[in-house]
N, C-alpha and C positions, 0 to 999 in steps of 0.2 A: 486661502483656507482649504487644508484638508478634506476631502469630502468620502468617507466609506459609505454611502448608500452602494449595494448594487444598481445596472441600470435595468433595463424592464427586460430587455430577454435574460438577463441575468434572474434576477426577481423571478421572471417563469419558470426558470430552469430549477432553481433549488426548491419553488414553489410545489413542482414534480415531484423532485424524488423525495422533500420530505413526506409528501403523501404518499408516496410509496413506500417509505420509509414504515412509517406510519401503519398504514394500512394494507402492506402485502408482509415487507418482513420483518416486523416484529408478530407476525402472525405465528409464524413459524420455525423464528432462528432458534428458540430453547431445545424445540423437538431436532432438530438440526444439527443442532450440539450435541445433543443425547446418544443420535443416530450416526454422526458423525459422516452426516448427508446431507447436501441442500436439495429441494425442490426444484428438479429441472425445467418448471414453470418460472420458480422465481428468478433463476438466472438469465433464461430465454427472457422474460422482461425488464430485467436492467440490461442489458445490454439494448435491447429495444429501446431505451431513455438516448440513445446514439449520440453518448460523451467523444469515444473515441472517434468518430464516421464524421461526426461535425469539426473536428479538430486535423483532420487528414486534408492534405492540398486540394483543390482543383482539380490538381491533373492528374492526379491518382483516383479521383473517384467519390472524395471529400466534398465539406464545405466550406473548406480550406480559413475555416474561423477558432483557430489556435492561439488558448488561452492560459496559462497558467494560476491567476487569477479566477478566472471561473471555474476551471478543475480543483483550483483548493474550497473555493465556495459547494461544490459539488458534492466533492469526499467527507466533506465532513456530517452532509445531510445523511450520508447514503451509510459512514461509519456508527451515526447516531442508531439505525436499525440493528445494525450489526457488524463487526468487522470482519468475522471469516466472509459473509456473504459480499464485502467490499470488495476485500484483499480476490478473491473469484470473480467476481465480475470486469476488475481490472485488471486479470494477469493477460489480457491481448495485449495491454499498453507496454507489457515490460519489452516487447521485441517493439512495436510497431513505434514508438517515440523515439528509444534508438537509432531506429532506421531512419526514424522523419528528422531527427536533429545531426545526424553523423554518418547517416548512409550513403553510398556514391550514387550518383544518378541510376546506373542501373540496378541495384540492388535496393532503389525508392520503385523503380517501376516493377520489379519482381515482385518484392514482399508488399506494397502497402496497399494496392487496389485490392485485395482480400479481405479490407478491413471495412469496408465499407458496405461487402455484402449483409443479408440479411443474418443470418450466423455469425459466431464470431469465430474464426476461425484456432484452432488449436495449437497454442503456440505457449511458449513460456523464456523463463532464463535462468542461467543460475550462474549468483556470483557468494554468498556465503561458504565458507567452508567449517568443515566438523574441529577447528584447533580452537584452544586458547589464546584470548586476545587475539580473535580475527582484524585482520587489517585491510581493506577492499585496495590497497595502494602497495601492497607486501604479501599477495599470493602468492598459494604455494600450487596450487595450479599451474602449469607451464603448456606455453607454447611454443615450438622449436620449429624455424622454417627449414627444410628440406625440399630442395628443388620446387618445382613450382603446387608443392602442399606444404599445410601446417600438421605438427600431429605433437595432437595434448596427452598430456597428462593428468592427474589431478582426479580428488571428490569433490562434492560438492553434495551439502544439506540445505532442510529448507527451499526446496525447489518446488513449487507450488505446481499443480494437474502434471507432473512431469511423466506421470502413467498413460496420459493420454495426449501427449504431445508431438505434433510432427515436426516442430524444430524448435532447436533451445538454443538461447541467445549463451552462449558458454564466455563467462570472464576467464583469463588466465593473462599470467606475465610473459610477458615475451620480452626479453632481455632489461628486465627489472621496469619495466612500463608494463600498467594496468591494458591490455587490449579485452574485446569481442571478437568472437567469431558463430558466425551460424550452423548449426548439429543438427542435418537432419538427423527423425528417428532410422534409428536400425543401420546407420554409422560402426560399422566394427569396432570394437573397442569400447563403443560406447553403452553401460550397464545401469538402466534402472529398478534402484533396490527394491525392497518392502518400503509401504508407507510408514512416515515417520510420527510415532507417537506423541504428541505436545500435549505439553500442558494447558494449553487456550486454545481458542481458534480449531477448537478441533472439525469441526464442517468441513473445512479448507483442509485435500487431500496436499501434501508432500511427499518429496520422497527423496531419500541419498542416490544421488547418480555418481557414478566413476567411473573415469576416462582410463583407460589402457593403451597408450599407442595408438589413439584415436586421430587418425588420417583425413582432412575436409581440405580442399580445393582451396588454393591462395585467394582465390574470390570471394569465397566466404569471409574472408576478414571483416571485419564491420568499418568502414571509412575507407577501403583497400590501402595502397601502401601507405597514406597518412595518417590511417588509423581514427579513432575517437578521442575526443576531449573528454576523457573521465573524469575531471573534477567537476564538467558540467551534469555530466549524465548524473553524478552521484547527488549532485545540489537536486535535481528536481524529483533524484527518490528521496530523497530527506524532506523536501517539503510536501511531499504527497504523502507522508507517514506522518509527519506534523499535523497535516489537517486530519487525518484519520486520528488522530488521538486528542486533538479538541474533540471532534465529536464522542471517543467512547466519554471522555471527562466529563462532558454536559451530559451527557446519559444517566451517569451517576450524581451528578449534583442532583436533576431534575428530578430522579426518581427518588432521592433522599431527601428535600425538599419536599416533596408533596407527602411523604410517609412521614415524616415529622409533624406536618400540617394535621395530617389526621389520626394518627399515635396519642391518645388519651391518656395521662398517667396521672394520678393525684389531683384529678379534676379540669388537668388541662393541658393543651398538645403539646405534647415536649419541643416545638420549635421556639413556645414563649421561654423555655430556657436558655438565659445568657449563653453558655457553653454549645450548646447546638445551636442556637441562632449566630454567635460569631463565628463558629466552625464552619458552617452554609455561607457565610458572606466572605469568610476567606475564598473557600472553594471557588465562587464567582469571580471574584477579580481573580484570583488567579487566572482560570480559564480566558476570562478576558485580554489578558496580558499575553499569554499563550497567541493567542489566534491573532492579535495584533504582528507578533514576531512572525507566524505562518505568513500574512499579510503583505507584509512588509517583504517577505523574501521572495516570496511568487511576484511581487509587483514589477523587483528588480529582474528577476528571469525576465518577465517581458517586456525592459527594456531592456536586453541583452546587456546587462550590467555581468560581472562577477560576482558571485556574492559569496562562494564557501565560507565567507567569516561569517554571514549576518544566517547563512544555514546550519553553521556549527552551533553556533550559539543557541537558534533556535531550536535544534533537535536536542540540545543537551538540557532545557530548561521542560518545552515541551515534554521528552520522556521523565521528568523529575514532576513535572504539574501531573500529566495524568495519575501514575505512580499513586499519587499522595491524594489524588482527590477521588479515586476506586477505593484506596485505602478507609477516609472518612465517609466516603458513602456507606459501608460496609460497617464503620462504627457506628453510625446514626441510627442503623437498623437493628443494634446493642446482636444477641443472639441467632435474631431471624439474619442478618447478615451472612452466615456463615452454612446457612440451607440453604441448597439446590433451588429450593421452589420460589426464590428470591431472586432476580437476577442480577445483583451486584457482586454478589460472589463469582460469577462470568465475568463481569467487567474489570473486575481486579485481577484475575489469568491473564484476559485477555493484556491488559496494561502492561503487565510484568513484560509481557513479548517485543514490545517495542523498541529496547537497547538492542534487541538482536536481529531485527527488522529490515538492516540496510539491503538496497536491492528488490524487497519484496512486490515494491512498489513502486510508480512511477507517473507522473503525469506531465 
């Protein structure tokens, strides 16, 4: 018999950050948005919740208790507050899980005792780029080996703190194979634009970076000459964006839910209407359905299964449920939906974002 309880330090953990959730950033994420700033309180304590630091080996510095399953149960509590302040608080994970799942011994012992310190150290990646019909397996980003360097070419958008970052995990093709390689900041060649203006998510600073003849050390490579499994690295950003999008989708059922509950019209809460009570009951089992395929895909990661099928699947349905369930949150709310001073109108931006998401995230 199937069993989804979590178990009890699982139970403490989401126990956490939904309270934090809860009562630190929903405090602040509207103003957040507005300002197009998070609270360097609030970041300093998610990261203090020491997702990443518990999931790093031993002998790097960790608690060496690396879960996929419990990082999807995580992301989704901490996306339910908000998701720029998510997609922020986990951009150490997009180098540091890389390195922990595909990096060579020495390049596990350079980069990943940093992760562990009290800080999180300033790092990022960047594998989207600015074309139509991006393809994370058909970059146009190039890396070309020359004697014992590589040197890239290529943009790259959607590159999350890449303002303040002192190394970027840069994707590019290297002889039609998806590789990694590590960019320190201030890399010749290498140029971080203006920040990039989005339509959601605005807290969460981005920015276009391009590479011109940019020169890094063959050691930088990510796996050195074996290189990385990118169809794995890509499965557990798709599932860490899946769980991040059950949570904004419960955001919006639950707050459209309870605004129906108390929405008075005609003598009585518009959720006793057929039409919005089936509308809210679809929303649920959808989302249920969702986070079961999240589920199900993280379980496999840790059994070191394959799963790109059961994560294709799941990212294509996932970004279709949230999609549609920001969208009826925002119906339910008839007018007020489409005011600022509402916050479903955020969460349906923010939804929009998630087809384009790949890479952003990582667990």
């Amino acid at each position: 018999m199937l069993d989804f309880r979590p178990d009890e330090e699982q139970k403490m953990l989401t126990d956490t950050i939904a309270r934090f959730a809860r009562e630190r950033v929903r405090q602040v994420y509207r103003d957040a948005e507005e300002e197009g700033e998070i609270p360097e309180g609030i970041l300093r304590a998610g990261w203090e919740i020491g997702l990443l630091p518990t999931a790093i080996p031993e002998a790097y510095g960790g608690l060496g208790e690396y879960s996929v399953v419990t990082g999807v149960l995580a992301l989704e509590e901490l996306a339910w507050g908000d998701l720029a302040v998510t997609l922020n608080v986990m951009t150490p994970n997009l180098v540091a899980v890389p390195v922990m799942l595909c990096g060579t011994d020495a390049q596990k012992a350079q980069y990943l005792p940093p992760f562990c310190d009290e800080a999180a150290p300033p790092v990022t990646a960047a594998l989207i780029e600015p074309v139509i019909q991006f393809n994370p397996y058909k970059l146009k980003t190039t890396a070309v080996r020359d004697g014992d360097s590589y040197v890239l070419n290529g943009a790259k958008t959607f590159v999350p703190l890449a303002d303040v970052a002192e190394v970027i995990l840069v994707y590019a093709s290297e002889e039609g194979q998806t590789q990694a390689f590590l960019v320190p900041a201030g890399t010749p060649g290498l140029t971080v634009d203006k920040r990039d203006k989005l339509m959601g998510v605005k807290a969460l600073s981005t920015n276009l970076v391009t590479l011109a003849d940019c020169r890094v050390p063959a050691e930088n490579k990510l796996g050195g000459e074996a290189g990385i499994d990118f169809p794995l690295l890509l499965n557990h950003s798709r599932v860490a964006l899946g769980a991040m999008a059950v949570g904004v989708a419960r955001a919006g059922l639950e707050y459209a839910r309870d605004y129906a509950k108390q929405r008075v019209q005609f003598g009585e809460p518009i959720a006793h209407r057929q039409s919005i009570a089936f509308m809210l009951a679809d929303m649920a089992t959808e989302i249920d359905e969702a986070r079961l395929l999240v589920w199900e895909a993280a379980w496999l990661l840790d059994q070191g299964q394959n799963v790109t099928r059961e994560a294709t699947i799941m990212k294509q349905q996932v970004d279709r449920v949230v999609m549609q369930v920001a969208d009826r949150a925002v119906q339910v709310l008839g007018g007020y939906g489409y005011i600022r001073e509402y916050p479903v109108e955020l969460w349906l931006r923010n939804a929009r974002g998630f087809v384009s998401f790949d890479g952003l995230a990582i667990i």
